[in-house]
N, C-alpha and C positions, 0 to 999 in steps of 0.2 A: 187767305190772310189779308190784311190790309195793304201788305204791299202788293200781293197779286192782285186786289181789284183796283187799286192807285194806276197799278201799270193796265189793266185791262182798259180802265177809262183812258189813259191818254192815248192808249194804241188805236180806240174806237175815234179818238178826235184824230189823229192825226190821217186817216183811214179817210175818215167824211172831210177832212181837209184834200186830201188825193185827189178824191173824186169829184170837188168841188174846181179844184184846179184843173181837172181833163173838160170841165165842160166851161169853163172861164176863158181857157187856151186859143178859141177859136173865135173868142169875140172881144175878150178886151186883157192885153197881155198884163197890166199894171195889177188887175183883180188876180190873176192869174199868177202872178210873183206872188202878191199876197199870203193865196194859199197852200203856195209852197212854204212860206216864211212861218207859217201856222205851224206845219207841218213839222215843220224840222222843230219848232220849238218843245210842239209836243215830246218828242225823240228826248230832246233833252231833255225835260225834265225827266223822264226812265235812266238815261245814262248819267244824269247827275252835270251834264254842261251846262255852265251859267254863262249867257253873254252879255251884255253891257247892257243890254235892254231891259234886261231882267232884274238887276240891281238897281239901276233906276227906278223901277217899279216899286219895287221894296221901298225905296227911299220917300217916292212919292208917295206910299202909300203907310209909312210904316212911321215918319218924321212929320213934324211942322217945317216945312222947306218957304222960306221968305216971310216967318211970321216972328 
């Protein structure tokens, strides 16, 4: 169904985000936060958590913001 490959994809990004983050870990910790922050974002969208970043987004991308 649509929702089982919606979640397949974010679980496969948030996956390559892991793994992006074990090999970031041991050279530059800021890259490395990074892709943990990927990571869990992916998560949320399957559980359905919206954080502040996310709505922003929307807004940015969804409105005329200072026009």
């Amino acid at each position: 169904s649509l929702t089982q490959s919606r979640h397949s994809l974010h679980l496969g990004d948030c996956a390559k985000s892991l793994a992006l983050y074990g090999r970031e870990r041991q050279r530059d910790l800021g890259l490395a936060a990074e892709q943990l922050r990927l990571a869990r974002r992916h998560l949320g969208r399957i559980t359905g958590h919206v954080g502040a970043e996310d709505v922003l987004d929307i807004i940015f991308r969804d409105f005329c913001v200072g026009k």
